[in-house]
Each structure stands twice: as C-alpha cells, then as structure tokens.
C-alpha positions in Angstrom: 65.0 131.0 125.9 65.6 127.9 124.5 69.3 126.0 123.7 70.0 123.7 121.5 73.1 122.0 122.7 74.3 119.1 120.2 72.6 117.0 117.3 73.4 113.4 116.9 72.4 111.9 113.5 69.9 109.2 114.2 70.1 107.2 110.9 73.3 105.0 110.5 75.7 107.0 108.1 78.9 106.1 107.8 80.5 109.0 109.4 79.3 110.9 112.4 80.6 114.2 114.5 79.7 116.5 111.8 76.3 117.8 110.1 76.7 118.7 106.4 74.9 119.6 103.4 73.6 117.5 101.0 71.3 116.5 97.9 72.0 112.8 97.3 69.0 110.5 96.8 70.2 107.9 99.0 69.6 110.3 102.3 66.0 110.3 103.2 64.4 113.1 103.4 62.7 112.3 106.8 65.6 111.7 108.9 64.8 112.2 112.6 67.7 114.2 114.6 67.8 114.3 118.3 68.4 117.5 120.3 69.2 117.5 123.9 67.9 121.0 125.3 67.5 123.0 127.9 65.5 125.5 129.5 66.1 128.0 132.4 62.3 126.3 133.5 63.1 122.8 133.3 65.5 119.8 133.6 67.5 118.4 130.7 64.9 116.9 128.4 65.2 114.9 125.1 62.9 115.6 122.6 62.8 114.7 118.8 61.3 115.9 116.1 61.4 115.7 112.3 63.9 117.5 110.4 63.1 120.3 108.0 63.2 119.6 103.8 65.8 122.0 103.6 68.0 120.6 106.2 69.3 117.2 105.5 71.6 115.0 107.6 74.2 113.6 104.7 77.7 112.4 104.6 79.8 114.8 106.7 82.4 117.0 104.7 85.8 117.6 106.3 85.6 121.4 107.1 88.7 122.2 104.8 86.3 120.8 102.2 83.6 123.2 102.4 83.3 126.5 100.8 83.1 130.1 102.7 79.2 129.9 100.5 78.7 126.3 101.5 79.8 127.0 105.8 77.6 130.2 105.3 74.3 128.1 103.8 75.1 125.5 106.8 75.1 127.9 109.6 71.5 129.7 108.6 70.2 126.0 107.8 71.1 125.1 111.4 69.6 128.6 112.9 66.6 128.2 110.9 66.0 124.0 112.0 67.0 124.9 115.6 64.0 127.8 115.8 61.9 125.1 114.5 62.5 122.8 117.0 62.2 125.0 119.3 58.5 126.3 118.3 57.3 123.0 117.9 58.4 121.9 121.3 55.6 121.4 124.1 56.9 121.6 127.3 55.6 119.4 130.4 54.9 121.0 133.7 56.9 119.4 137.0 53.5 118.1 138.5 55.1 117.4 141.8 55.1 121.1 142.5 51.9 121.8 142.1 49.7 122.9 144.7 52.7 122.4 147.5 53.6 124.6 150.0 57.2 125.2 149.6 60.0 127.5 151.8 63.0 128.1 150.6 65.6 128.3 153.5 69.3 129.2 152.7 71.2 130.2 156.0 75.2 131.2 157.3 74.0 131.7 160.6 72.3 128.4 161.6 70.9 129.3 164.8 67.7 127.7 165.2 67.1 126.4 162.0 66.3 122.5 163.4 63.2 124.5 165.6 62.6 126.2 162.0 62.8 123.3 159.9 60.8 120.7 161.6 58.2 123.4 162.1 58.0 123.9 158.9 57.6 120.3 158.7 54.8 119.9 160.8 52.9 122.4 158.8 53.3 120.7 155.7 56.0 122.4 154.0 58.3 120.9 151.5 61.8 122.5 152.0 64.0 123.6 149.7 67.5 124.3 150.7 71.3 124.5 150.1 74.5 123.2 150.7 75.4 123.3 154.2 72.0 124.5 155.4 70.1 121.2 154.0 73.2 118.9 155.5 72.1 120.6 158.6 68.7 120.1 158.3 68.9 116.2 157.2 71.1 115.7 160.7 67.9 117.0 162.3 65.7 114.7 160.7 63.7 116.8 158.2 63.4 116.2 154.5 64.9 118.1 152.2 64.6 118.9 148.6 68.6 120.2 147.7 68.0 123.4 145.0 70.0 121.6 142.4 66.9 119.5 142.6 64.8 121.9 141.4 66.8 123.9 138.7 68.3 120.6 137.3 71.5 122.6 137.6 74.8 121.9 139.3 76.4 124.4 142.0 79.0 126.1 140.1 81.8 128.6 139.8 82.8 127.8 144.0 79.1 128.4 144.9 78.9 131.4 143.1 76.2 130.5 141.2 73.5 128.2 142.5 70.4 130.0 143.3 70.2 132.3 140.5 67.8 130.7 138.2 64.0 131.2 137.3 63.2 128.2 139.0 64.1 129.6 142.0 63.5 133.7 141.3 60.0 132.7 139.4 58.5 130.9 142.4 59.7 133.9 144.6 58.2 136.6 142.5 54.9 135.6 140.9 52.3 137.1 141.8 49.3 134.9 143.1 46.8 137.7 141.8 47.7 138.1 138.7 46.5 135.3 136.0 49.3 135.3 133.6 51.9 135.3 136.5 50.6 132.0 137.8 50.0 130.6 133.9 53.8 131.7 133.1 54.9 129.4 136.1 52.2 126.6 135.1 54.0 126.4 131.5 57.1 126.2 132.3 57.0 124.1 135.9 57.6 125.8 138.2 56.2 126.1 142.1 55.8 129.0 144.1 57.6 129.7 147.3 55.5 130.7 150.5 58.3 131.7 152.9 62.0 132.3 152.4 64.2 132.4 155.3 67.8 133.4 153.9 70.8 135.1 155.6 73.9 136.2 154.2 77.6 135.3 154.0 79.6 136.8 157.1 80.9 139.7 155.7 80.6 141.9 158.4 82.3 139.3 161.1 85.1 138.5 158.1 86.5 141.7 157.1 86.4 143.1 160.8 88.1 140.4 162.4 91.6 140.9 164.4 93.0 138.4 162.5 92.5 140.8 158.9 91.5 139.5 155.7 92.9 139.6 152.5 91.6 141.8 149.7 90.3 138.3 147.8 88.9 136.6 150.5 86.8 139.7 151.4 85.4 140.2 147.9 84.7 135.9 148.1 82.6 136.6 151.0 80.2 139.2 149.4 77.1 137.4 149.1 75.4 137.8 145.5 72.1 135.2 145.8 71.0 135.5 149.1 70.7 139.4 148.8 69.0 138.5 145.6 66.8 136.3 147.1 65.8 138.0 149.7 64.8 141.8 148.1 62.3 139.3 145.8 61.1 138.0 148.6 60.6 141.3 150.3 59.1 142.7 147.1 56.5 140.3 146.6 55.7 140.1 150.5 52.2 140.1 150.0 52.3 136.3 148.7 55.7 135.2 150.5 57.3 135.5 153.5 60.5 136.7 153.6 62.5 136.0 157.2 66.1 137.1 157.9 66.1 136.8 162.2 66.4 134.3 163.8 64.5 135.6 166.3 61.2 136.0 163.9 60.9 131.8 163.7 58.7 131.3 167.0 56.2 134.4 165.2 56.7 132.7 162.2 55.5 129.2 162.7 52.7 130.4 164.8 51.6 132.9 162.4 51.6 130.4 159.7 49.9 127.6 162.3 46.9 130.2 162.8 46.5 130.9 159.4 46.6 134.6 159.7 46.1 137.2 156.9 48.5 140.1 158.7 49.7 142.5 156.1 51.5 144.8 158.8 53.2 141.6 159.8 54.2 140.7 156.2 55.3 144.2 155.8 57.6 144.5 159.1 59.3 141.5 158.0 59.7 142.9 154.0 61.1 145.9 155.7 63.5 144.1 158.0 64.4 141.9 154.8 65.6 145.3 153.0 67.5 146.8 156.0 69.2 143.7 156.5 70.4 143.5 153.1 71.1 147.7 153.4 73.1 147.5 156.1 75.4 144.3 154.6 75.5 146.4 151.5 76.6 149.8 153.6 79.5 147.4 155.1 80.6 145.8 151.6 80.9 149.3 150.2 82.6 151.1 153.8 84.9 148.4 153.4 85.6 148.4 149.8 86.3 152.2 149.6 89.0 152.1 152.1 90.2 149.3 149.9 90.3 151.9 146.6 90.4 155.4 147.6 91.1 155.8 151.5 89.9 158.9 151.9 87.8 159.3 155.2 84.7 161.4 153.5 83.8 159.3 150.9 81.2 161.3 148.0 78.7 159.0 149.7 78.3 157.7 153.2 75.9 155.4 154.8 75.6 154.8 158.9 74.1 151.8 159.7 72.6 152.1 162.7 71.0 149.0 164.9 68.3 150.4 167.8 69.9 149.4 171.1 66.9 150.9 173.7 64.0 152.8 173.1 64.0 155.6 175.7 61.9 157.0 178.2 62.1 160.3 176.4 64.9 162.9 175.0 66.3 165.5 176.6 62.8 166.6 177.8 59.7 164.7 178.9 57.9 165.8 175.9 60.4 164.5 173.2 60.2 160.3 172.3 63.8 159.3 171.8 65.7 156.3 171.1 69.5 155.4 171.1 70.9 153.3 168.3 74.4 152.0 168.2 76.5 152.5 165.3 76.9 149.4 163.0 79.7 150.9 160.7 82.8 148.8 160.4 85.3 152.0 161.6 83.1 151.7 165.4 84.2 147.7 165.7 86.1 147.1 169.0 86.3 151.0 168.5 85.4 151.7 172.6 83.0 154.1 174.0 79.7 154.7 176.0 77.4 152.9 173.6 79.1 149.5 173.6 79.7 150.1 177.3 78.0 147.0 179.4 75.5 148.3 182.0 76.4 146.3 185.7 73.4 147.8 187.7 70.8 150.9 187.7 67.8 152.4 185.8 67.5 152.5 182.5 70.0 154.9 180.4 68.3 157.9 179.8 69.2 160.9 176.5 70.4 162.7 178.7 72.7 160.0 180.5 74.0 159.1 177.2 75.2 162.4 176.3 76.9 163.3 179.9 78.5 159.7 180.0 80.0 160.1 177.1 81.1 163.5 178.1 82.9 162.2 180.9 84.3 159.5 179.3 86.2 160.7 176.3 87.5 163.5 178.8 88.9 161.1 181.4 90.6 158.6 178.8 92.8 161.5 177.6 94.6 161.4 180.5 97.4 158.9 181.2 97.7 159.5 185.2 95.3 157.8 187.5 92.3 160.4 187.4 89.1 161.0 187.9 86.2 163.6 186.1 83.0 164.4 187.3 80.4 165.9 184.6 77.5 167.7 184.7 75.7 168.8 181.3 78.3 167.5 179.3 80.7 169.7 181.1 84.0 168.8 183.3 83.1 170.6 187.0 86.1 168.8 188.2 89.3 167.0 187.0 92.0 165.6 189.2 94.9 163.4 188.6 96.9 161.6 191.4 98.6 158.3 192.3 96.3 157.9 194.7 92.9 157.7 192.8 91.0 158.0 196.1 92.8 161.3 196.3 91.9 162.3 192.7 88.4 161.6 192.9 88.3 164.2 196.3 90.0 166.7 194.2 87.4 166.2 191.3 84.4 167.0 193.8 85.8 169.8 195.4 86.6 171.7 192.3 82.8 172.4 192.4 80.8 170.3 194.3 77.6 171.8 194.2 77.9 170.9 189.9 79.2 167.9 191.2 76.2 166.2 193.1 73.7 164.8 190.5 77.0 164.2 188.0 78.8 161.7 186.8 81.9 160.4 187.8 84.3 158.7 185.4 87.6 157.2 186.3 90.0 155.6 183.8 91.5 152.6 186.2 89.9 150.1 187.3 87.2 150.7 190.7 87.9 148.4 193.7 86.6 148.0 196.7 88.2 150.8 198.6 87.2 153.1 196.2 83.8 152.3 195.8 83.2 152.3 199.7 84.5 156.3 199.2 82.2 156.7 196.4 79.4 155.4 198.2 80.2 157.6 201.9 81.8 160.6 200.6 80.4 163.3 201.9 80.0 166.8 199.6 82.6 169.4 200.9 79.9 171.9 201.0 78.6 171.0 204.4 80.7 167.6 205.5 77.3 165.9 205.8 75.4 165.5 202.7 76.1 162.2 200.6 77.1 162.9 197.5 74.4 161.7 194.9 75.3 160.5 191.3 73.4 159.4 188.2 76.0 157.6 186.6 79.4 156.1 187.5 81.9 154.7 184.2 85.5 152.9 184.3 86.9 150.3 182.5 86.4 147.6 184.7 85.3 146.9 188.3 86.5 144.6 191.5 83.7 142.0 192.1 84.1 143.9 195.9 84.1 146.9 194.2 80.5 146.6 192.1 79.2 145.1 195.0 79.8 147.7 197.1 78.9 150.5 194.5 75.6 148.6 193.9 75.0 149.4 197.8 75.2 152.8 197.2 71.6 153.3 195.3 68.9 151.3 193.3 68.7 153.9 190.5 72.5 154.5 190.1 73.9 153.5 187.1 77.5 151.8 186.8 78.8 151.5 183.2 82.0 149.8 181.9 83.5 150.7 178.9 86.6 150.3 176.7 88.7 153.4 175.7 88.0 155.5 172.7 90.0 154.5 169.6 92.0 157.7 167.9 90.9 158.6 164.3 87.2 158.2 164.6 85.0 159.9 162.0 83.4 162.6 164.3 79.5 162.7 163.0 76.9 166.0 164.0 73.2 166.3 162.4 72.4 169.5 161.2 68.6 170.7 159.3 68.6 168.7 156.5 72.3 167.5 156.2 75.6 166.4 158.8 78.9 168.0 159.2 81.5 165.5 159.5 85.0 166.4 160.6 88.3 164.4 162.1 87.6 163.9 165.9 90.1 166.2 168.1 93.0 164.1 169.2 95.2 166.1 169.7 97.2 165.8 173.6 99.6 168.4 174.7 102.3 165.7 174.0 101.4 166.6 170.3 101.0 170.1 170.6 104.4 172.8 170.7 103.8 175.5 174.0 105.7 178.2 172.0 106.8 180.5 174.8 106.3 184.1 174.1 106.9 186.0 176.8 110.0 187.3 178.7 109.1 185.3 181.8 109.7 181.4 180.7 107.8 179.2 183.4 108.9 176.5 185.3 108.8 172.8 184.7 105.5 171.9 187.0 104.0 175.3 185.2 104.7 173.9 182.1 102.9 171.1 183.6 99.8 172.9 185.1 99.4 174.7 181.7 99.6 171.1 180.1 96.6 169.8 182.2 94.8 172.9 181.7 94.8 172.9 178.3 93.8 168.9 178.5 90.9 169.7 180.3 90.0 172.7 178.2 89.0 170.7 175.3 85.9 169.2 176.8 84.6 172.5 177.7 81.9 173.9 175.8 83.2 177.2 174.2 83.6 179.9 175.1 86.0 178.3 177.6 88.5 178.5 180.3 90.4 176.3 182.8 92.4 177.0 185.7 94.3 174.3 187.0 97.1 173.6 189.5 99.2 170.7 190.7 96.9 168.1 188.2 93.8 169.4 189.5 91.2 171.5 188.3 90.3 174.7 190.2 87.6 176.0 188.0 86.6 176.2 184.4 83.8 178.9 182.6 82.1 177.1 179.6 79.1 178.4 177.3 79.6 182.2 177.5 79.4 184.1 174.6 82.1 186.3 175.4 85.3 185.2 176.6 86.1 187.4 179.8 82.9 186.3 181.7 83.9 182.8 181.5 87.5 183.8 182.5 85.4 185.2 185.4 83.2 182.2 185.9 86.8 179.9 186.4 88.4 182.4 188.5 85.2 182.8 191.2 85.3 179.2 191.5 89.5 178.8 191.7 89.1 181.5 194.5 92.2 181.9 196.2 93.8 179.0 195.0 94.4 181.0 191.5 97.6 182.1 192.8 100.0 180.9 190.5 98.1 178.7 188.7 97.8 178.2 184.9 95.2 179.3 182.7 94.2 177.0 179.6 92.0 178.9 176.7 90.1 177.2 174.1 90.8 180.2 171.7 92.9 183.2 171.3 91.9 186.2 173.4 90.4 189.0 171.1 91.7 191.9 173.4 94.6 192.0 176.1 94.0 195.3 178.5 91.1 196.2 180.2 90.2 192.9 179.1 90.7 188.9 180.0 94.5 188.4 179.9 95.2 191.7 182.1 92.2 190.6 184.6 94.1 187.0 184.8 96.9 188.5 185.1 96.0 190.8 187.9 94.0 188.1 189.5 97.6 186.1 190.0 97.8 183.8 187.0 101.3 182.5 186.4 101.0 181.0 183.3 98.5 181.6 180.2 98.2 178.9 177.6 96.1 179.9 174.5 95.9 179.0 170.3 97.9 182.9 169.1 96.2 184.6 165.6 94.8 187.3 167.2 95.7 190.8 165.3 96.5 192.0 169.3 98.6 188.8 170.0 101.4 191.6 170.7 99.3 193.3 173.0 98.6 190.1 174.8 102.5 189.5 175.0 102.9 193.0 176.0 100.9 192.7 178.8 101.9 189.3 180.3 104.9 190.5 180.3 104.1 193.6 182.3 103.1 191.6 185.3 105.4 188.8 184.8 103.3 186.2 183.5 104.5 183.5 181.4 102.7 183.2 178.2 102.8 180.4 175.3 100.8 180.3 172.2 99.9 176.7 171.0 98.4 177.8 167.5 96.2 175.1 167.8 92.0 175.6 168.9 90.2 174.0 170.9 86.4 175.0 170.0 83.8 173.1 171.0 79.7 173.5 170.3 
C-alpha cells in the first residue's frame, strides 16, 4: 500500500501550506506537484509527476472560506490525484540485495554470537542485526547492516516496533520455489534471508526472579518480534534457517560450510524454533493468569517440559523412558528430586527417580533430625532422633530386609561420621552383611562426608536436593487426560486429634500417634503405621483390604507393639471381629484414624472396651 504524505506546490504562488480549488487562467494547467511517499518495501522516495486536469494547484482559500460542497469536491479531487500517482509510480528495486546471502541475527542471550558472527562472515554472509546485538557484533569486528537500514524505518514506540515490516517478514517468508514469491520481492526490493538466529526477551528469568517484578515491567518484557520472526522462519524452513540455541552455531556454520541439503536437519531446528517460542508463550500466559484470575486450575494448562536424561529404560527393561524436568514458572527454586545435583554414581534410572522422590518428600516433612529408608516408593523405616547416627539405625531395623537395596534420605546435612556408618553398617539381620543402597539424598554434604560415601560403591548414587516448596500443583497422567489436585500438605501441627474415647492418652502417645500419622501419608493405601518413641515399627501398604495391612504392620512391629500408636490412612469400615479390636487385642495404646464411618460408634465402643485411646482426625490420607 502506498502513502501519500504531503504535497508541496512547485510553481511559485503567492501563498503556500494549503491546496485549493480553482479555475483561474492565470494557473497552468500543468503544474508539477511533489509527493514524498512511502512504501512498506522501500525507503522514502521522491517522485513527481504531472497533476491531473481536474486538480489544479491555485491560490489557497482560508478554510473558513470554503463551502461544505467546495471541502467535499477537494477531498475526492485529492483521493482521486493521489491514486493516480500512485498507479503511475515505478518502483526501483534495492540492487544491493540482490543475489546476497543475508542472516538475520537478533539475540538477548549473547552467548557466542562473536563465534556466530564472524563465521557467518567467513562464509560470505551479510548480517543484518539489531540494537544491542549488532553493537555487539561491530566490537567483535564484523560488519553489520543495523535493520533500520533495510526498512528505512526508525526503532520506535521503546523498541516495540522495529522488526515488524515486509522488508524484514518478506525476505523471511518467500518461497524460493515459487515464481511469483521471488517476483513480489524483485518489485518491491527486497532480499531474502538464508538463516535467522533470534532469541527472545528474558521473560522467563524476569518475572521469576527473587527480587519480583512489577505487573508493567513484566508485560514490557513479552517479546512480540522475535517470536514473530522466528515461527516465519520456522515455517519456511525449507529455504531458511531458523536457529534459537546457542548450542546449534558449531552445526550451523559447518552445515552451511559443507553445503549440505539436510531436510531432517532443517526440520529439527524448525521444530526447536516452535518449542522455544511454545514454551516462552506457556510462561507469559502461567504468569499472566495468576496476574488476572488466581485460580490454580486454569480452563487451560500448559507444562513445559525440558528433557533432562534419556534413560536406560522405564520401569522395565522393555519400556524406553526419559525424564524431563518441569519448566513451569510455579517449579522455580521450588526444590525436589529433579533439580537435585547428582555428586557421584550411575546414571538415574525410572525407577530411582520415582523411589528418590518417595523418600524425599517423606523425610522433609519432618522437623527433627531423621532419616527414611524407601523401597518401591514405600517408607520400610522412619526414625527421628537428635542423634542422626541413631535415627538412621532405627530406620534400618524397622525392616531391614526392605531396607537393603533402598534408599536412604536424611533431611540434615551428611558428615563425615555419618557417612563412615553408612558405608560399614552392617544389616541387623545377621550383624555381617553390608548394607547395600541404590541411592542416598540430603540436602547437603561434608566434603569428608561425600568423600567417604563415594568410598562406599562405584554405582551408588548420592543426590542433593532442596526441600519441597508447599502449595505445589500436584500433576498424575491418566488414558487420554490428567487429574490435577492440591499436593497434601497437611502436618499434624495442622490437623485437630479429636479424642473420642474414654481413655485420653498421654503426652508422648499423643506424640507417637502424631509421627504415625506423619509417616502414614507416604504409604500406598490401604495403609497402616505403627510407631513408637519417633520410630517406626512397621507399616502395611497396598492391600486391598484394610485388616491385612493392619496385619502386615503388626508382624513386623512384633513385640514392640505394646503400647504403641497406630496411624490409619482411612477410617476403619468395621470395629469387631475386625481391625480396630485385632489392634486393640494385639496391645495398641493409641489409634489415630480420619472418623465418617456409619460404625464410627462401634469403633469407639470398642476402644474403649480394652482401654485404648482413640482420636478421629477427619482428615484422609489416601494415596494411589
């Protein structure tokens, strides 16, 4: 489309800053009339041409003068001479873009862009760049053409707008195979582009920083041309490519050095070029929802996930698996197993994921010095002491055959003297076998202390990792769809032990039932602790009726059931001849469980027929 922007009178009249109507003989009738324009596909030209019969430069009316007929008869008379000039005007190709190689390279994250640019360079390429990016290249000694070069238009509106124009988009787009694509960009002067390197404004990095960001500065730091930019580029990947990694430049220059003719490379960069812009776009709307609504299940969600190791296989050898790490703004500086920093061991397996993480949510719920060993995502054995040495004993002998080939987590920090009993302990089961691990996790480590734990086994694993945040968005994949729910954060410091029962129990009952119930969570329904003294005696988990896992904790609590508590993750469905008289009759002091059974009386009734304390919690602890 073409503008007209102003007329200037050429002949000498004697008044000027107006054009009017007029039919005196003394104004001739081919007048010339200048008319700056421009066009979206060229720089400000000046062209002149001759003026129509009808439309006649004269002496300028004041606009009170003129009559609503006479302003109407103007206005078309300008229309109509401005469409002529435009069809009459021949436009002139820019010539110095012809036949050039040209990359366009528009970066926030400058790493390697001097190795990129004089590459590029070398190869023959004329640059085209912006703002900071072409400062940066110029300090490194390659030429530059700036963009405003090429669309003949200033930077405006605070960079806003700079890229945005056909000059730019046309050389992106066009399609080297099709005739009139390359003819459209002939007429109107414009080059193509054969690679475009562009990232994007640090959104990401802004709006998650500690320091916050304001609601304006965020929105300033959505990037609208360089996303724009780079889906072109990704579209028309057969004739441009489109780079957004700094770490593609070395396959880049080669590639181009060789002269190759790779589609699948072309296309694994296109679709790198979309998921990059995706996932900026997934962050820009996470973060501009909790700006508007709040709400934590948005009507649509998007997880951007980043592939952190492929693995060696799933949770069997016949299934290919992968572990990605979860991009989404709610995870930054959020803690847990898939940020955690690997010190020494093989490779994380599926399987190691799923038990690591297992272990470490449980053991960061508590607030004494403990220690929790895992096996299939299952606590075997909980203990908290002063004396973590002491706790970590505890945790093994709740079941130690469970406990060899487990993981061990500990939420303080793993010196020296405790690493040295990692490494020697030996199981209680025989006093001679060394206890064997896959994976040992705490927040942070002596330099004695990895050293020593690194002595223990080549294959063992030791992870670090930072405590789980509260109020996580808890995410599970289901055929065809994911359930999303609130995580469960609930402690016993939020939860009210409504006592029931005639007997009320003592203060370190109270307790017992406390830790019980905190170790209860991480059991896989249906499920039961019994606990004693901030130690786990035994636990049943998985069974799909409640009374054999009450049986399963109590086998393994043995005789140190007497007077211990019991923790349940959900109400008992029948009280005699069933779990709670069993547990009762076994020696349970204290029962813990949610209530909202239609026998909750008869589980009262029976507690307090042997004298067992019993509180309702009316709060569930299920877990699949």
């Amino acid at each position: 489309m073409i503008s007209v922007l102003c007329y200037v009178v050429q002949p000498d009249y004697k008044h000027r800053g107006m054009l009017g109507l007029g039919t005196s003989s003394a104004v001739s009738t081919n007048a010339a009339v200048t008319s700056s324009i421009v066009s979206t596909g060229h720089p400000l030209q000046s062209v002149t041409y001759a003026t129509s019969s009808a439309f006649h430069p004269a002496t300028v009316f004041p606009s009170h003068q003129l009559s609503a007929a006479t302003s109407h008869n103007l206005n078309s008379l300008r229309v109509k001479a401005m469409a002529e000039a435009a069809s009459t005007l021949k436009m002139e190709p820019k010539s110095a873009l012809s036949g050039k190689k040209q990359a366009l390279i528009s970066l926030s994250d400058k790493k390697d862009l001097a190795l990129l640019g004089v590459g590029l360079q070398q190869l023959g390429f004329t640059i085209v760049s912006t703002g900071g990016t072409a400062s940066s290249l110029e300090g490194s000694g390659v030429a530059v053409t700036k963009v405003e070069e090429l669309t003949q238009f200033p930077e405006m509106l605070d960079g806003r707008v700079k890229t945005l124009h056909p000059n730019v988009h046309g050389g992106i787009l066009a399609r080297r195979d099709q005739e009139h694509h390359m003819e459209a960009l002939n007429n109107h002067g414009i080059g193509t582009f054969d690679v475009v390197v562009v990232n994007l404004y640090p959104f990401y990095d802004k709006v998650s920083a500690s320091t916050g960001i304001s609601f304006e500065d965020g929105i300033e730091n959505i990037d609208i041309g360089g996303p724009a930019m780079i889906r072109a580029a990704a579209k028309n990947h057969q004739d441009v490519l489109v780079v957004v990694d700094s770490s593609d430049y070395p396959e880049l220059l080669e590639y181009l050095k060789e002269g190759r003719d790779d589609e699948q490379f072309r296309r694994r960069l296109a679709w790198k070029a979309f998921q990059h812009v995706a996932s900026y776009d997934s962050a820009v709307s996470e973060w501009l929802w909790k700006q508007t609504e709040g709400d934590k299940f948005p009507p649509s969600l998007t997880v951007p996930l980043s592939l952190k190791s492929s693995l060696r296989y799933g949770e069997n050898p016949h299934q290919r698996a992968a572990f990605y790490v979860d991009k989404s703004l709610a995870e930054v500086n959020a803690g847990g197993i898939a940020t955690s920093v690997q010190h020494h061991g093989k490779e994380m397996s599926y399987n190691n994921y799923l038990d690591a993480d297992a272990a470490w949510n449980c053991v960061c719920e508590f607030s004494k010095p403990t220690c929790v060993v895992v096996k299939h995502t299952n606590p075997c054995g909980v203990a908290s002491r002063d004396d973590i040495i002491e706790a970590y004993r505890l945790a093994v002998k709740a079941d130690p055959v469970s406990a060899f080939g487990g993981i061990v987590a500990f939420n303080v920090e793993v010196d020296e003297a405790l690493a040295k009993d990692i490494r020697e302990f030996r199981s209680p089961t025989d006093g001679e076998t060394r206890m064997f691990y896959e994976i040992v996790v705490a927040p942070k480590y002596t330099k004695k202390g990895l050293a020593v734990l690194r002595g223990k086994s080549k294959t063992l694993r030791i992870l670090e990792a930072s405590k789980n945040i509260k109020g996580k968005l808890s995410l599970r994949q289901v055929g065809g769809g994911w359930l999303a729910q609130d995580a469960d954060d609930l402690t016993p410091e939020d939860i009210n032990f409504n006592i029931v029962s005639e007997k009320a129990p003592l203060e370190n009952e109270l307790n017992d039932a406390q830790f019980a119930w905190l170790c209860v969570k991480h059991v896989k329904s249906n499920a039961i602790v019994i606990a004693k003294n901030n130690c786990m005696l035994g636990m049943g988990s998985g069974q799909p009726n409640r009374l054999e896992s009450l049986r399963i904790a109590m086998k393994k609590a043995g005789d140190e059931l007497k007077g211990a508590a019991l923790a349940s993750d959900a109400f008992f469905p029948f009280a005699w001849n069933d779990a709670v008289e069993e547990a009762c009759k076994s020696g349970i002091g204290f029962i813990a469980e949610p209530g909202g059974s239609i026998r909750d009386a008869d589980a009262i009734d029976c507690c307090n027929k042997y004298g067992v304390s019993l509180a309702f919690t009316n709060v569930r602890h299920f877990r699949h």
